[in-house]
C-alpha positions in Angstrom: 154.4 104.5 121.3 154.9 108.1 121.9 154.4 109.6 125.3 151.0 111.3 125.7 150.8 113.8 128.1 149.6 117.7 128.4 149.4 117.3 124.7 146.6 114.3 124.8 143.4 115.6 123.1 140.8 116.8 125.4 137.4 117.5 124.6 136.0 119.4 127.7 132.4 119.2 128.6 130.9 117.0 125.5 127.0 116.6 126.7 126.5 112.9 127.6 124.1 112.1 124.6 126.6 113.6 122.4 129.2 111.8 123.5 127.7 108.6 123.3 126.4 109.1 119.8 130.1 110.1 119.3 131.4 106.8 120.6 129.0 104.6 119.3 129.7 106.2 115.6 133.7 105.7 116.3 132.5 101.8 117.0 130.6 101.2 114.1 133.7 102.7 111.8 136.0 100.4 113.9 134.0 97.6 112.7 132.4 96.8 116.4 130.0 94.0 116.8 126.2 95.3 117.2 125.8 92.3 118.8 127.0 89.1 120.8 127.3 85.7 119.0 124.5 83.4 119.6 124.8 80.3 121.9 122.6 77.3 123.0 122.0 76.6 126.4 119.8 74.5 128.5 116.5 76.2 129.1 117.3 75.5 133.1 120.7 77.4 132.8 119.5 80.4 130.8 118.6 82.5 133.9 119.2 86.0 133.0 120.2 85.2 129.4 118.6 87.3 126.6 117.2 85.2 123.7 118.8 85.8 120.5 115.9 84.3 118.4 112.4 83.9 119.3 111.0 80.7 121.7 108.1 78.9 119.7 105.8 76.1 121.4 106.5 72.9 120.3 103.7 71.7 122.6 100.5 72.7 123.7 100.5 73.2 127.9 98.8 71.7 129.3 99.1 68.7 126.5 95.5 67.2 127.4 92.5 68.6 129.5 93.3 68.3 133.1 91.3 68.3 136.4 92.0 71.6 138.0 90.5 70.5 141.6 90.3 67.5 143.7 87.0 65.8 143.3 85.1 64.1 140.9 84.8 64.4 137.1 81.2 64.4 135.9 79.3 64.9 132.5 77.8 68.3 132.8 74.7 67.3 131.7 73.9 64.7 133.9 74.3 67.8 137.3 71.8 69.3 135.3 68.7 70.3 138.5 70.7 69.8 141.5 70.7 72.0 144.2 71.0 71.8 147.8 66.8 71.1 148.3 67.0 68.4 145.8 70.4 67.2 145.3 71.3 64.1 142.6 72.9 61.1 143.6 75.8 59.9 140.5 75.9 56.0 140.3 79.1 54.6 139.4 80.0 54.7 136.0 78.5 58.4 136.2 81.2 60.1 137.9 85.6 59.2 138.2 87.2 60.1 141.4 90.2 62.9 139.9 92.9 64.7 142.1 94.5 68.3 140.3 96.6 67.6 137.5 95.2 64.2 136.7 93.8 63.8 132.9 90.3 64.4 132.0 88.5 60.8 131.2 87.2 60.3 128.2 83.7 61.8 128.1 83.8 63.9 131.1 83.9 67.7 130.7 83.5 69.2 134.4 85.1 68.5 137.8 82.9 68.6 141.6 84.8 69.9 144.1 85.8 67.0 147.0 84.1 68.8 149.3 81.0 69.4 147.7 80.5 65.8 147.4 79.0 63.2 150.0 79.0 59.8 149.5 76.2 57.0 150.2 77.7 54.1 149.5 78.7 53.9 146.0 77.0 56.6 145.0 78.2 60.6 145.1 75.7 63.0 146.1 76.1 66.6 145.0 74.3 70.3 145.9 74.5 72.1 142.4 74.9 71.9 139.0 78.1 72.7 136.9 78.6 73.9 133.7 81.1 72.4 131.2 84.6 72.6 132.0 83.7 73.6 135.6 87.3 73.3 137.1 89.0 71.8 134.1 92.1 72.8 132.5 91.5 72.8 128.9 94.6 71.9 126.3 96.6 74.7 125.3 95.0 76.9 128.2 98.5 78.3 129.4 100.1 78.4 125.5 99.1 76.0 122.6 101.3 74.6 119.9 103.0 76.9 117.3 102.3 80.1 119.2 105.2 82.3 119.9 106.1 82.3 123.6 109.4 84.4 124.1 110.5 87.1 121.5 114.4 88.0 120.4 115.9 90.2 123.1 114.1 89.0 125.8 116.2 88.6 129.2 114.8 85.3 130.9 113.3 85.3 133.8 112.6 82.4 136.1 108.9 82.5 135.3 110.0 82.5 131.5 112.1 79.1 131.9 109.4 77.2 133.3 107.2 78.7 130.7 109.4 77.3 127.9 110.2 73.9 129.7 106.3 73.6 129.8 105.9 74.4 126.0 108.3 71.9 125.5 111.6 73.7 125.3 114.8 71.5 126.0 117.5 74.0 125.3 117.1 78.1 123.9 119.6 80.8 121.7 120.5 83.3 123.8 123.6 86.0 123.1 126.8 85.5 124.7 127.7 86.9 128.0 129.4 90.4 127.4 133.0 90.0 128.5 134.2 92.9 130.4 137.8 93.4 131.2 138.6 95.9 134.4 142.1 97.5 134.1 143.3 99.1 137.3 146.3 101.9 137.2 148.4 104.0 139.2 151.8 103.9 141.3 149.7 104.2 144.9 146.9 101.5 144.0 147.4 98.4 146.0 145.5 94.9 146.4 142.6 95.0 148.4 143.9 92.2 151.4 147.3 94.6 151.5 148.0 97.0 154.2 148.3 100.4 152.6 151.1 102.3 153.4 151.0 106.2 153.7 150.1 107.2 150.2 148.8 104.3 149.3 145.2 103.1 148.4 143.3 100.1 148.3 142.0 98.9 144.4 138.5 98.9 145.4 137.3 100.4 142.4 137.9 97.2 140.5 136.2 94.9 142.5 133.0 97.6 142.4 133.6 97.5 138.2 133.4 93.9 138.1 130.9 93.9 140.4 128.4 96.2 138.3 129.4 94.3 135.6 128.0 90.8 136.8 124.9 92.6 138.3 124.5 93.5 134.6 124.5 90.1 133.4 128.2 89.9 131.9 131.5 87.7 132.3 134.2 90.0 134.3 137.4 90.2 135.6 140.1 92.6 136.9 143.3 92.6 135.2 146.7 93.1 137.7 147.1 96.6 138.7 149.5 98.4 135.8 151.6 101.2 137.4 151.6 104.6 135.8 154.1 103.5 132.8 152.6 104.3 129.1 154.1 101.2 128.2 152.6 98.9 130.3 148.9 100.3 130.5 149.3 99.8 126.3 150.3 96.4 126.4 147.1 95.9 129.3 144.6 96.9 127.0 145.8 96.0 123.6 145.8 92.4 125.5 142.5 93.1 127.4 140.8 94.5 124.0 141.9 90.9 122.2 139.7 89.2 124.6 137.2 91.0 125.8 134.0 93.2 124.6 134.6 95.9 126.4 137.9 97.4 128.4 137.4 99.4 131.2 140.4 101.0 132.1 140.4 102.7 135.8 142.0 105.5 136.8 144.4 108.1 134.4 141.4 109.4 132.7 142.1 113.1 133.3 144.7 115.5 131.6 147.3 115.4 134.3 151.4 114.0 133.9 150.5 111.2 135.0 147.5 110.8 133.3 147.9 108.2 130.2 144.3 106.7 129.5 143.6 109.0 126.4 147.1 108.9 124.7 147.1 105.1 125.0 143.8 104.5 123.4 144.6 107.3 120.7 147.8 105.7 120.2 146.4 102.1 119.7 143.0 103.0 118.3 140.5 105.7 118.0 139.9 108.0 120.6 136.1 109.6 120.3 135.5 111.7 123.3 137.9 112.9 126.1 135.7 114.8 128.8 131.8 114.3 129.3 129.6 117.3 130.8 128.2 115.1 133.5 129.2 115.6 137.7 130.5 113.6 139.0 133.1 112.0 136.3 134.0 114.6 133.8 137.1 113.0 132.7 135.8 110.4 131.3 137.5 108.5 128.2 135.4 106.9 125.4 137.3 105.4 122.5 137.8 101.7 120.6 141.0 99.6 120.7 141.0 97.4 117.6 137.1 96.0 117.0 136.5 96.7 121.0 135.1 99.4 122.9 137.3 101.1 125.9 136.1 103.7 128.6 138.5 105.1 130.8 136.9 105.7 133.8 138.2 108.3 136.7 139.5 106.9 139.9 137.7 108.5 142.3 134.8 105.7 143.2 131.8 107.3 142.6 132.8 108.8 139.4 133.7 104.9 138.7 130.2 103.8 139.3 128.4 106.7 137.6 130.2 106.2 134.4 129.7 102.4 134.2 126.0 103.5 134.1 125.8 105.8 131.9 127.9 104.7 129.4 128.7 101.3 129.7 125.7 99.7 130.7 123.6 101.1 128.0 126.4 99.7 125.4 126.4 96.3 126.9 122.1 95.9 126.6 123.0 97.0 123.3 125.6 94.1 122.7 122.7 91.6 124.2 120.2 93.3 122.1 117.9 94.4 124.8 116.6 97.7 126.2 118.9 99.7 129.0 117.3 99.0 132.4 115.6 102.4 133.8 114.9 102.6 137.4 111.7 103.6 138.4 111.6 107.6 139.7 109.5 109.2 142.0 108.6 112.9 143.1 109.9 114.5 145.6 110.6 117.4 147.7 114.3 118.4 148.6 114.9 118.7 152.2 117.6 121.7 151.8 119.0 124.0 148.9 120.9 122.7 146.4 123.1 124.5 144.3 124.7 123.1 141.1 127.2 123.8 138.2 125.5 125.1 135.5 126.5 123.3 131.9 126.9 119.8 133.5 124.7 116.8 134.4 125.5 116.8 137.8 124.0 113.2 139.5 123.3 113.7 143.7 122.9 110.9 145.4 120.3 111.6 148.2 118.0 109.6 150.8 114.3 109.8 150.8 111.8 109.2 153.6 108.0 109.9 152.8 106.9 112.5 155.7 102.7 113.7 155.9 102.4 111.8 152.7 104.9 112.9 150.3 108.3 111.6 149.2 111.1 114.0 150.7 114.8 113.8 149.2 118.1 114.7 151.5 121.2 115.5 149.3 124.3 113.3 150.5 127.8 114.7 150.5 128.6 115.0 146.7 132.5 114.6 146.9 133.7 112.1 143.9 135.4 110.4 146.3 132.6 109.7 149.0 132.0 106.3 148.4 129.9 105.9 151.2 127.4 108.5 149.8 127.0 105.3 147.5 125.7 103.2 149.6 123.6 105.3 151.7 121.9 106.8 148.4 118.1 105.4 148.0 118.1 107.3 145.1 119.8 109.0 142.3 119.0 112.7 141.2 120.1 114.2 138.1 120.3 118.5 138.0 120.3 118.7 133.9 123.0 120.8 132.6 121.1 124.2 132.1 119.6 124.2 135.7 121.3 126.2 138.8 120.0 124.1 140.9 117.1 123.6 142.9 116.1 125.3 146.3 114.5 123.8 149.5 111.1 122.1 149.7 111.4 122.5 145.9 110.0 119.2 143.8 112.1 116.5 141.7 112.0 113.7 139.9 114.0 110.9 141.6 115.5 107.6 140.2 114.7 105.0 142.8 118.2 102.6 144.2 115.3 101.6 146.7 111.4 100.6 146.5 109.0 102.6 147.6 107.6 100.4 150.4 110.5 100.4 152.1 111.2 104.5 151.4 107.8 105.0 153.0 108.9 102.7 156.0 111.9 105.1 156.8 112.1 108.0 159.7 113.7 111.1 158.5 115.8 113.3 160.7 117.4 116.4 160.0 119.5 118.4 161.8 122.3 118.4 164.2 124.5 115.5 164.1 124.6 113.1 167.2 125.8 109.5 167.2 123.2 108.1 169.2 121.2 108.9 166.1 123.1 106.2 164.1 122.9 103.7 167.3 119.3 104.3 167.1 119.0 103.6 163.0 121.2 100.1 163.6 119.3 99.1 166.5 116.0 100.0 164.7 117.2 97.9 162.1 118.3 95.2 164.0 114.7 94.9 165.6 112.6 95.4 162.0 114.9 95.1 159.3 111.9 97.0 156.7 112.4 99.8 159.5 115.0 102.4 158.9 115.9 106.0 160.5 118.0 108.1 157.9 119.8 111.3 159.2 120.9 114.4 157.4 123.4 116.7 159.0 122.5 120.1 158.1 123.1 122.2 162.0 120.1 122.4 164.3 118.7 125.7 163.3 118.7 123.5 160.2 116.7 121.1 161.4 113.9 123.4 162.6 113.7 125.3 159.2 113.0 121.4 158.0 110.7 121.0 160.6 109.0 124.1 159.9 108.6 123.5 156.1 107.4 120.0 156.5 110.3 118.4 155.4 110.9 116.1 158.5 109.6 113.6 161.3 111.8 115.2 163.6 114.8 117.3 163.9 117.8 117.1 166.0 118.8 120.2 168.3 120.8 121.7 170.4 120.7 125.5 170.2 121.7 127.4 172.6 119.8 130.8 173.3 122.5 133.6 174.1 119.4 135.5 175.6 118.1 133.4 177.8 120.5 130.9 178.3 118.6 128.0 177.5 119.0 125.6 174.4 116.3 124.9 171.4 112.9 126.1 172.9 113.0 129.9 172.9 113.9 129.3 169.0 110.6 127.5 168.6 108.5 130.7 169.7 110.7 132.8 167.8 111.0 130.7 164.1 107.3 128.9 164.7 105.0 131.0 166.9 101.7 129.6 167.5 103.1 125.8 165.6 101.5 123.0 168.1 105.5 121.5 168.6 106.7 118.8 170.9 110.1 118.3 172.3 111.3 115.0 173.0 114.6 114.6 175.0 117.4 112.6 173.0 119.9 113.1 175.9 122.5 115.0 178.0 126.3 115.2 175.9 129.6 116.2 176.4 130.9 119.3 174.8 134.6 120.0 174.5 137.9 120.6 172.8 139.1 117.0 171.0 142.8 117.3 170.9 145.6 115.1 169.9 146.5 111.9 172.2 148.2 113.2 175.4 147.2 117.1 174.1 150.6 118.1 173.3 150.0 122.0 173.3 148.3 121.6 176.8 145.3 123.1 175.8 143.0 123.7 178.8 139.8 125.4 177.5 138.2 128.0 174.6 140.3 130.8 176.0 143.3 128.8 175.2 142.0 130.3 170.9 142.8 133.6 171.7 145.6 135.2 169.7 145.8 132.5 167.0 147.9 130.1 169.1 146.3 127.1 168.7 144.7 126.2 165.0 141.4 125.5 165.1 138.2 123.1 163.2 134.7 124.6 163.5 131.4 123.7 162.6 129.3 125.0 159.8 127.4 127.9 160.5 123.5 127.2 161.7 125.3 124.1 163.9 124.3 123.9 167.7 128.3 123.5 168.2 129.0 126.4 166.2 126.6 128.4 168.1 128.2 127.5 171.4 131.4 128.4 170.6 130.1 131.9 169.9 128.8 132.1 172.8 131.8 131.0 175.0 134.3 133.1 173.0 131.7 136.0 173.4 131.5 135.3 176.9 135.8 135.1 177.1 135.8 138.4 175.3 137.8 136.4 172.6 137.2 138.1 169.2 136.1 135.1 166.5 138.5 136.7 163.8 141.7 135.6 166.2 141.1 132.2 166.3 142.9 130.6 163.9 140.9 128.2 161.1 137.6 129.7 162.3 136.7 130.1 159.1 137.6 126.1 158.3 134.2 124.1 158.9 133.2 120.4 158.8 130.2 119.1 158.8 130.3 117.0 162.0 131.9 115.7 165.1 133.3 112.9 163.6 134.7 114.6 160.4 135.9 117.3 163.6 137.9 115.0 165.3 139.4 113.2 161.9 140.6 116.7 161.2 142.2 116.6 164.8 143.3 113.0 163.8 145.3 113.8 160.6 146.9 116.6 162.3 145.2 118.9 159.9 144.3 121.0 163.3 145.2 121.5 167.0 141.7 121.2 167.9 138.2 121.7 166.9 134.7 121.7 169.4 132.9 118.2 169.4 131.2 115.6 171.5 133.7 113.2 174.2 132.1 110.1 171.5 133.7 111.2 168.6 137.0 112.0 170.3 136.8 108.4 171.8 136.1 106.9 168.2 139.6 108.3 166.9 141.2 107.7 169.9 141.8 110.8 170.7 141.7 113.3 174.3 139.0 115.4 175.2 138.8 118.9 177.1 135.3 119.4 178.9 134.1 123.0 178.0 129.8 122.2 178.8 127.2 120.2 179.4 124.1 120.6 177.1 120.6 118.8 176.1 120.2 117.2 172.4 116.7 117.3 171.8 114.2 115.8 169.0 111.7 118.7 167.5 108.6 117.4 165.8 105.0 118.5 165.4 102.6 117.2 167.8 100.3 115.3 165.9 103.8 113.6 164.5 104.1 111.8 168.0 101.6 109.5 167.7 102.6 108.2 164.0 103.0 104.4 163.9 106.5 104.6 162.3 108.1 106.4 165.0 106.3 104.3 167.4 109.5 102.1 167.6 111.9 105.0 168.5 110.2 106.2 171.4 110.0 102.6 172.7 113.9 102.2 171.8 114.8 105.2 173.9 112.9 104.0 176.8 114.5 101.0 177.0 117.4 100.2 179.9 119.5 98.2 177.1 119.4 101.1 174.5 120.9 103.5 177.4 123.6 101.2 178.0 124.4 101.0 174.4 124.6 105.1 174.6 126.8 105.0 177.7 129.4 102.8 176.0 129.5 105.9 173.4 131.2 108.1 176.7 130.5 111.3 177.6 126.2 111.0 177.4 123.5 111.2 180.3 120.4 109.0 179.6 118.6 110.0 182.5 116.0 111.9 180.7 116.1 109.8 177.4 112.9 109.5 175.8 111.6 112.3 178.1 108.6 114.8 176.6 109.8 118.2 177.6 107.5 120.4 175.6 
């Protein structure tokens, strides 16, 4: 096997549908089952199974006419002139005591409610007439004999088993579980239970595969992890494509030196597309090895899991011989600008909240590696290849990972970031688990444009006024003059310089940046953190463009004081928490207020009834003072 490398064909930016028309040709030519063989199963094991031929009554159901009520089974005719001013008393013989579900006797076509009957003595007194079949459950009601219950390619659901087992179904032809084989590669992947060493990175992206894979109905398995050697990923998949329906090789996807997925399969098979015009996943690998289709999938995680979607998914329903699931979608309004490549699909994972009646969307970091953006997303937006992108308070079509109840049953904040936000979304949770609180980090003066446009229940803020001194309300009069506002106190925080453990450069304050002696982490411009350090270094005389990294921003306190962590910087502005959460030593620089910005007629909504009685409560403000460097004192306090 020759050595692919550099020289490995590349196809760069193929459009999706082209390239699966592309791969799905190559399959065909490779002689690639349409679909799965057909097995019988038990009709009480074929959960989630797709019928591969249609389900037929062999029985009527119900088999006789049945009593659908407790009561009595009468003969219509006799009722005939009852009514509660002259009822009709039934001798015995007339009428046959029946529970639900017991058989119709012979000659009796209606049932009496029990508790429309009296008795006097033997006899049964009854208030009204009934028609014929009055609460009677005629033969064949649910499904008769002969009639075609389940069609071909129809995934069963429990409802459908007890259906069948009723018509008289002992066993049913369904397809064969897809099998779907997970190949994991590279030198620094290690087994999830090991502890990585520097370098080194946990195979989690195997265990999501396989995952996916089950969720999708299939048989699946991760293979041991090949290291980056040609020889040994060919071996893996030649093996892998012997036994299962599709290979899913992670990892080596791209066009790098290490990079093998493409020469392999073009070695051993046909290789149909190398590089799909979709964001995240672009180097994706679509081919067949022998009479089974491979994807080579990048390793960064969400590039994983969008590629399993959109191409293998669809190919396994296809091997079953039922439709692709589609989530439902919903519209929406984005919450901030977002900007996108123009000539690829680029998928954004965002969180949704319904705020004054309509559905608003918040983009989550897009990084391909941001696994977490995953599983925070409650839905899935896709920015089609010929759009820039869209811009704020603009509307889109979403694809629902969550329903909609529990969308409309979530407080949205945007703004600054604060950790007692995410105390507050856990304990909210913990209290009403259909309850949640989802926050966007976008900067304070962020969260007030949001506010401002509609786009929030309340926005997170601590901007400091150079003016007047004071934080968040002169920006109010200035951005919203005249807007009935209300300002609800979140609490007092810590500001100051996270350093390293035992602050090895003995930093002592902001004047410690001037003269680019210390490298530096700041927020992103519009931030409350950001804003303060203007003012300070104004205040020091300090000119911005000496300070060393000013221009390198993060998007919070916690990604500050990772940045800090990793060594990456000397020092960076942030709260005393996030410096506690890394371990890490604080400088105090100032005191402020974090406050909540919200309309006025927003305070008395029902959902955000539970937050104010969170941050009034004594265990809540323990909670926060664990955090360190926070004053609840004025927690839950209205101050405009």
């Amino acid at each position: 096997m020759t050595r692919p490398g550099s020289s490995s064909p590349f196809v760069s930016d193929v459009p999706a549908a082209a390239a699966v028309s592309a791969w799905l040709d190559a399959c065909r030519e490779a002689g690639c089952p349409d679909r799965l063989d057909p097995v019988r199963v038990p009709v009480g094991d074929a959960l989630g199974r797709v019928t591969a031929e249609p389900v037929w009554a062999t029985r009527s159901s119900p088999a006789a006419d049945l009593a659908a009520m407790d009561g009595i089974a009468v003969r219509s005719v006799e009722t005939h002139g009852a009514s509660p001013t002259t009822p009709k008393l039934l001798a015995p013989g007339q009428y046959v005591v029946v529970d639900t579900g017991d058989p119709a006797p012979d000659g009796f076509d209606a049932v009496v409610m029990r508790e429309h009957v009296h008795y006097e003595g033997e006899a049964a007194e009854i208030m009204a007439a009934v028609p014929p079949y009055q609460h009677v459950r005629s033969i064949g009601e649910d499904v008769s004999a002969g009639e075609l219950l389940l069609p071909e390619g129809h995934r069963m659901r429990p409802v459908d088993i007890a259906s069948a087992a009723a018509a008289g179904a002992i066993d049913v032809v369904v397809r064969r579980r897809p099998r779907v084989a997970v190949i994991p590669t590279g030198d620094e992947i290690v087994a999830v239970g090991s502890e990585p060493e520097h370098g080194e990175i946990l195979d989690t992206n195997s265990m999501m595969l396989v995952a996916q894979a089950k969720e999708a109905g299939c048989e699946a398995w991760a293979t041991e992890i090949e290291p980056d050697d040609v020889e040994r990923i060919g071996a893996a998949v030649r093996a892998a494509a012997a036994e299962a329906d599709l290979v899913v090789v992670v990892a080596g996807s791209s066009a790098g030196r290490d990079d093998y997925t493409a020469g392999v399969v073009a070695d051993l098979g046909v290789l149909a597309v190398h590089g799909v015009a979709v964001r995240p996943g672009h180097p994706v690998v679509l081919g067949v090895v022998g009479k089974t289709p491979v994807i080579g999938c990048p390793g960064y995680p969400v590039s994983a899991a969008l590629t399993f979607d959109i191409f293998a998914a669809p190919l396994l329903a296809g091997l079953e011989g039922v439709a692709p699931s589609r989530r439902p979608s919903v519209r929406a309004r984005l919450a901030r600008k977002l900007p996108s490549v123009v000539g690829m699909d680029d998928w954004v994972r965002v969180r949704l909240g319904a705020v004054h009646g309509e559905v608003v969307a918040s983009p989550l970091p897009r990084g391909a590696g941001v696994l977490t953006s995953l599983v925070r997303a409650d839905g899935l937006l896709r920015v089609p290849a010929g759009v820039e992108g869209h811009h704020a308070g603009e509307e889109v079509s979403v694809e629902l990972l969550r329903a909609l109840p529990e969308v409309e049953r979530t407080i949205v904040a945007i703004g600054s970031h604060d950790l007692v936000l995410d105390l507050a979304a856990s304990a909210l949770r913990a209290a009403d688990p259909t309850l949640s609180l989802v926050s966007t980090n976008v900067g304070s003066l962020g969260g007030l444009v949001a506010v401002r446009d509609g786009l929030c229940h309340v926005a997170g803020s601590h901007l400091l006024h150079p003016a007047t001194g004071k934080y968040t309300l002169p920006y109010l009069e200035e951005m919203m003059p005249g807007r009935d506002l209300a300002v609800v106190r979140l609490v007092h925080r810590e500001q100051g310089l996270i350093v390293p453990p035992g602050n090895p450069r003995g930093v002592t304050g902001l004047a410690d940046l001037a003269g680019g002696r210390l490298s530096y982490v700041n927020r992103q411009r519009g931030a409350g953190t950001r804003m303060l350090l203007d003012h300070e270094l104004s205040r020091l005389g300090v000119d911005p463009g000496e300070v060393q990294g000013y221009a390198r921003e993060e998007p919070t306190h916690l990604a500050v004081a990772a940045a800090v962590a990793a060594g990456r910087a000397d020092c960076g502005l942030g709260i005393l928490a996030a410096a506690r959460a890394f371990g890490l030593d604080f400088v105090p620089v100032a005191k402020e207020p974090y406050d909540l910005v919200l309309d006025v007629a927003t305070l008395d909504d029902p959902l955000l009834a539970p937050l104010w009685a969170l941050l009034a409560a004594p265990g809540f403000h323990d909670s926060i003072g664990a955090l360190g460097g926070y004053d609840t004192t004025e927690s839950g306090a209205r101050i405009r």
